[in-house]
C-alpha positions, 0 to 999 in steps of 0.5 A: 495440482488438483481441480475441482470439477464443479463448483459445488464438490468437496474433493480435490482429484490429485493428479501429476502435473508440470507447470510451466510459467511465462514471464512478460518482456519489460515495458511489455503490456501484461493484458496482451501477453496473457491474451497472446499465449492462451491464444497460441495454447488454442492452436497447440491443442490437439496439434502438439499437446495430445488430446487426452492431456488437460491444461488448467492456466492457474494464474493468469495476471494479465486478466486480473490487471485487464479488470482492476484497469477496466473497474477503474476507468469506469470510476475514473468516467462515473467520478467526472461525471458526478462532478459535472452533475455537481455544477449542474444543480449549483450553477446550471447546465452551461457551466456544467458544460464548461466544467465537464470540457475542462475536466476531459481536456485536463485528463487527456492531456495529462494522459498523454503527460504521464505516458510522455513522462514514461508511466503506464497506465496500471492501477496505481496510476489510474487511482491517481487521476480519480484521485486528482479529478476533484482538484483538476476540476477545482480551478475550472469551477473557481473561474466559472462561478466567478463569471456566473457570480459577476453575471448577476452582480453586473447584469447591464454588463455583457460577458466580454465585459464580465469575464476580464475582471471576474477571471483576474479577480480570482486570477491570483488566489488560484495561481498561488492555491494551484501552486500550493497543491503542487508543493505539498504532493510534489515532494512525495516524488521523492519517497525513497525505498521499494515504495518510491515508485510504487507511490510515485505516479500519484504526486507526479500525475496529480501535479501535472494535472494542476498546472495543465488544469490551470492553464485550461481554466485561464485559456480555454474557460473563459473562451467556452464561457464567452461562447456558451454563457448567456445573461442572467438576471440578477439575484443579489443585492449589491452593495451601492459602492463595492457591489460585492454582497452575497446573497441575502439569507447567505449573507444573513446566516453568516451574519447570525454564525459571526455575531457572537465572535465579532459584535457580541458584548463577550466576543473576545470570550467567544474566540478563546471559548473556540481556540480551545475548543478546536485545540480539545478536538485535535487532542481527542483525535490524535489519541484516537491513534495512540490508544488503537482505536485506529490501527497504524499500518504500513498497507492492509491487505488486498482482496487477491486471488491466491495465496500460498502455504510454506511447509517446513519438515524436519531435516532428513525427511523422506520425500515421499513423507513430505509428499503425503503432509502436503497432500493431507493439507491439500484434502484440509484445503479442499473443505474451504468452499473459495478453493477453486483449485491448487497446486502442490509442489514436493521437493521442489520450489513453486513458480516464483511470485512476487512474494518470493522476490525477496524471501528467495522462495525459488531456492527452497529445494530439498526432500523435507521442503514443499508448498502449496499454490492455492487459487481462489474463485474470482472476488465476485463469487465469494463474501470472504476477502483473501486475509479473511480466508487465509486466516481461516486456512492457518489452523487446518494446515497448522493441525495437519504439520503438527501432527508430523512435526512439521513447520507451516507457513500460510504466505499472502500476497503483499499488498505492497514491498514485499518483505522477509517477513512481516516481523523480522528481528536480526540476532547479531553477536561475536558468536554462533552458538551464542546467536542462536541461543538469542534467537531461540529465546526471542522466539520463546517470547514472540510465542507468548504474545498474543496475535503472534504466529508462523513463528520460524528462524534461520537456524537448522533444527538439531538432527542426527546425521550419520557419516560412513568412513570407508575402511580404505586399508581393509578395501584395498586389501579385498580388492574394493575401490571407494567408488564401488561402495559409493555406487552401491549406497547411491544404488539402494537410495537412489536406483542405478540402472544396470541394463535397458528395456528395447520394445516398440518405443522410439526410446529405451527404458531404463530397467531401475534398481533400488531398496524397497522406500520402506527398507530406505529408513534402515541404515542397516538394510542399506549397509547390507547391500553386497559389493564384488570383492577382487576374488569375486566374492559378494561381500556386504558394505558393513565391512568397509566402513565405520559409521560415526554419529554427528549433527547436521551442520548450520546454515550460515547467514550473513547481511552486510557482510555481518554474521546474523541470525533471523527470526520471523513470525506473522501477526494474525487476529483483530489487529493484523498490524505487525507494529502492535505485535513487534511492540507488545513482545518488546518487553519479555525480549528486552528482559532477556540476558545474552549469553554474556549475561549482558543485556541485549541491545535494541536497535530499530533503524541501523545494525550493530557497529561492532556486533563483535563485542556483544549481542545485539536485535535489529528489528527489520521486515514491515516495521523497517519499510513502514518507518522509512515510507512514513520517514519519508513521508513525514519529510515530503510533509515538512517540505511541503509546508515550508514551500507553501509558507513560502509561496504564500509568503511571497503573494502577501507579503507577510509573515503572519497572513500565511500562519493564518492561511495554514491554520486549517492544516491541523484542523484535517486531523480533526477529519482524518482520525474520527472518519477512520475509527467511524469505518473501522479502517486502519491509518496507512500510508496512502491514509498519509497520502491524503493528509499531505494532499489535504495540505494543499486543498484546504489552504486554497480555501483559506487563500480565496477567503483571505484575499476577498477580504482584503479585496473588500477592505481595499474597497472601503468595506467595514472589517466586520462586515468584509470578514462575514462578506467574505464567508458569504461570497467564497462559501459557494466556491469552496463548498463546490470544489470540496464536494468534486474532491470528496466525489472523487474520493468517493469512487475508490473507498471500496478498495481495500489499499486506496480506502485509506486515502479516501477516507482522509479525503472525505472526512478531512475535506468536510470538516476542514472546510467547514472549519475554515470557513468560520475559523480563517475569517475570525483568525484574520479578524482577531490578528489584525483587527488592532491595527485596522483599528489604530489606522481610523478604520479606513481599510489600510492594512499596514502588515498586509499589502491589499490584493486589487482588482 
């Protein structure tokens, strides 16, 4: 409860305070609850809140959500037009038009969609379409630089004539790349868990961006094209019988690029040289993972405005001793230059925050518990993100709780699930006291890992405890019931008030008795206090009871109707991730012996089934939640392929053409890995987000390239020559949707949750697509040139059923 008058002191003013927090109505917009309340707050002052009571609003969601959404619709225009900007230098003014209509069409409708569908407009949902803009802009580019191609391959030919058969020609591939799209991100719906809807806008908006993205590019594109293109001359070289050739020094550089792998004496040679290759790139990538040179995690920190210190003392801690630790923490706290102000809170449990949904900090209520709000300047004035200041916070309050005794948590806000904790391990066992002998020797080897810290457990720190038995006998002898001797020890803890103050006030006061607090620690000042015997005779407390040494008694917990013990701790340092942690202590705990002398049993995914017949560790908090998203994920993966496979299946007709269409599946690796370790970034679940959408943007790719040939082939065209035409041709259109969809991942690299998806964007759009385009023609060549071969070279595919236009 301070605030820093300037910007530029050093002090923190404590002063009283209450805190009053508001909580919006469900389906409520938070940016107009917030604007509502400080509105009505205006109008309060000076009325009913006097003027000489100040009021600070310390976290106001409403206004950071209003700029996250602001920043981001401003992305999500910067993003469309950059795209647009895009079309405008490769193909020319009117086919940006064209392209920057579709693409407002496409956004519109599935705005309105997505708010059909129930979602709001919040961050998540926001990253999705600017995450979608460079595929829902895809279909639309592929139909126009087909008509423009057509244009120049046909110049007698007007654009009523063109269009029909330039918008069929690629009417098929985009149909099936479309649907493709959908079935690798569509499964990612269905993500079980808390990350289940906070995943869920981005598969389900982006899916129906597609198919609303099609159905403009087949209706709409085409009319604006037969409205707004005009005749250009030709600038190919069509072939006398196909008219299909690219350009020429396209045409001739992918002629050079080939010829090694097509017509060179060692040609075969050349392709296994490149199989092996690609295979040595995939394995260097995946061990970029597997040594740490890319960190896995489930989330990395966000930059947020606030976070919060938990403080522990030991129990039987006097409240006013609690309340001068916190404040000697808050005067460390002021010396951190991104403070703006803070709160603290004694005794009694802060606001609830979304932290504390699940680690139930609204309970915290005691005299030796207490916390700390502290509120950052806003992310603009200050270098440092919120982890980077938080870690800096951890050893000023660590240094002050020390020093009492205390026990002391720095708590950030999670950037996704919230969780017990960031490491939790769960002691099961048939046993109390053996539970927490475990837990006290996992906590002794969680403190020798390194990175490893705010190390707590469930179970209550061993304090004396002194119980007083009233002598009932000798009380009723003397004429003093139980009752009297209980008012008179609550009166010298807590204060009784035996008479009232009348003045001028509307109430009276409360004229409050009570031992002195420094006369409070002494049990032998409290039992002095006297008490008025049946003979009207002051006599001290001493005389009716016993005092009798015991120990504060444990706190019980139970999960699953299980009894557990819980140990949790926090990971801070150069590698934040919890897994790294949890796995580097693993060795010291599973050296350790049970009570028993038995081994302890390790368990990651489900509790003991019979905890009664020995002690067991189940790991939980972040590393449950990061294998279930990621399990999840990984499945949503699986199906994602097996339908595309199927869907490809059923265009051509062949089981083999679709391995050669998804062979640049694993080639985004080569992308995704590198591009990560290149920033520094960890691999997180929206990292994995991009490699699943990947899935569905590289093998459109792959579609348009193997179709053409097959076009060609059905038109007479020599193997060779139909594998090279085919690189040629479709290279524009390829280039020009990867580099929308690498644009708008571009537009949300800077955040710290979405930096992930895009760099698996990025880096695994750029080299996939570059690979595919020398890697799927080839594939196609080397698995069926045999076969074109035996049939005499007459462009008869007898595994493969010929696409016609």
């Amino acid at each position: 409860f301070g605030t820093r008058a300037e910007a530029s002191a050093q002090t923190f003013g404590l002063t009283p305070a209450v805190t009053l927090s508001v909580t919006k109505k469900p389906g409520e917009n938070a940016i107009d609850v917030a604007n509502q309340v400080q509105a009505r707050i205006a109008q309060l002052k000076g009325v009913m809140i006097p003027p000489d009571v100040t009021l600070t609003v310390t976290r106001n969601y409403g206004e950071t959500a209003n700029q996250k959404a602001e920043q981001l619709i401003q992305k999500l225009l910067f993003a469309t037009a950059s795209v647009v900007l895009l079309v405008l230098i490769a193909l020319g003014r009117r086919e940006a038009v064209i392209v920057g209509l579709a693409v407002v069409l496409t956004l519109a409708a599935t705005l309105f969609a997505s708010w059909a569908y129930g979602f709001t407009i919040n961050r998540v949902s926001l990253f999705a379409l600017i995450f979608s803009i460079g595929i829902l802009v895809d279909d639309a580019i592929v139909v126009v630089e087909n008509i423009h191609r057509h244009q120049q391959l046909f110049p007698h030919k007007t654009l009523r004539e063109i269009i029909p058969g330039a918008v069929d020609e690629v009417g098929g591939p985009t149909i099936l790349a479309t649907l493709t799209v959908i079935a690798a991100l569509l499964p990612m719906a269905f993500v079980s868990g808390l990350m289940g809807p906070y995943m869920s806008p981005i598969p389900i908006n982006a899916s129906m961006g597609m198919l609303i993205s099609l159905a403009i590019a087949f209706v709409v594109t085409p009319w604006m094209a037969a409205k707004w293109m005009r005749q250009q001359p030709s600038a190919y070289a069509p072939h006398a019988s196909h008219g299909s050739a690219g350009p020429t020094r396209v045409t001739r550089f992918f002629g050079f690029l080939f010829y090694p792998f097509l017509r060179a004496p060692a040609a075969r040679l050349n392709r296994w040289l490149l199989t092996v290759a690609i295979f040595v790139l995939i394995g260097l990538s995946v061990l970029l993972p597997v040594k740490g040179w890319v960190v896995l995690k489930m989330l990395p920190f966000d930059n947020k405005s606030e976070f919060q210190v938990i403080l522990d003392m030991p129990q039987g801690t006097r409240l006013e001793k609690t309340d001068r630790v916190l404040r000697e923490m808050a005067q460390a706290l002021a010396a951190l230059p991104e403070v703006q102000d803070l709160q603290v809170y004694v005794g009694t449990a802060a606001p609830i925050n979304f932290n504390g949904l699940v680690r139930q900090y609204n309970w915290r209520e005691g005299p030796h518990l207490g916390d700390i709000q502290v509120n950052l300047v806003d992310k603009s004035l200050r270098e440092d993100q919120s982890h980077a200041i938080a870690l800096r916070a951890r050893p000023l309050v660590q240094a002050v709780a020390q020093k009492y005794a205390g026990r002391v948590k720095v708590v950030e806000v999670p950037p996704g699930p919230p969780v017990l904790s960031p490491i939790v391990a769960e002691i099961y066992g048939p046993t109390d006291e053996g539970r927490r002998a475990v837990a006290r020797s996992v906590r002794e080897a969680l403190a020798q890992t390194p990175g490893i810290v705010d190390l707590d457990d469930s179970t209550v720190a061993l304090a004396p405890k002194k119980i007083l038995l009233v002598d009932r006998r000798k009380a009723s002898l003397m004429g003093v019931s139980q009752q009297e001797i209980v008012s008179a020890l609550r009166a010298g803890l807590s204060g009784a008030v035996p008479a009232y103050l009348h003045d001028a006030s509307k109430y009276p006061a409360g004229v409050v008795l009570r031992l002195p607090e420094g006369r409070q620690q002494s049990l032998a000042d409290l039992l002095s206090l006297p008490v008025r015997t049946g003979q009207r005779e002051l006599r001290p407390l001493s005389e009716f009871v016993q005092v009798v040494d015991a120990q504060r008694e444990q706190v019980r917990y139970r999960k699953n109707l299980l009894p557990v013990t819980y140990v949790v701790a926090d990971v801070a340092g150069e590698n934040d991730s919890p897994l790294y942690g949890l796995f580097a202590a693993r060795p010291a705990i599973l050296a350790l012996k049970d009570p028993e002398g038995g081994s302890l049993e390790e368990r990651f995914i489900t509790p003991p089934e019979d905890p009664y017949r020995g002690f067991s560790l189940k790991w939980d908090g972040e590393s449950q939640v990061t294998y279930e998203t990621f399990r999840d994920m990984g499945a949503a993966y699986a199906v994602g392929l097996v339908l595309i496979y199927l869907l490809v299946v059923a265009q051509f007709g062949s089981y083999l053409t679709p391995l050669i269409i998804m062979a640049p599946i694993p080639l985004t690796v080569i992308g995704v890995m590198p591009g990560h370790a290149l920033f520094d970034a960890q691999f997180t679940a929206t990292s994995m987000i991009g490699m699943i959408a990947l899935a569905g943007i590289i093998v459109r790719n792959s579609i348009l390239l193997v179709d053409f040939i097959q076009l060609q082939l059905a038109q007479g065209v020599a193997f060779s020559e139909a594998v090279v035409t085919s690189a040629a041709t479709r290279a524009q259109p390829i280039l020009l949707t990867a580099l929308a969809a690498m644009i708008g991942a571009f537009f949300i690299l800077d955040d710290p949750i979405f930096n992930g998806l895009a760099l698996s964007l990025i880096f695994g759009i750029l080299v996939s697509t570059l690979l595919t385009l020398v890697v799927i023609p080839l594939m196609y060549y080397a698995a069926y040139r045999q076969s074109y071969e035996a049939k005499g070279g007459d462009g008869a595919m007898p595994l493969s059923p010929v696409h016609t236009s």
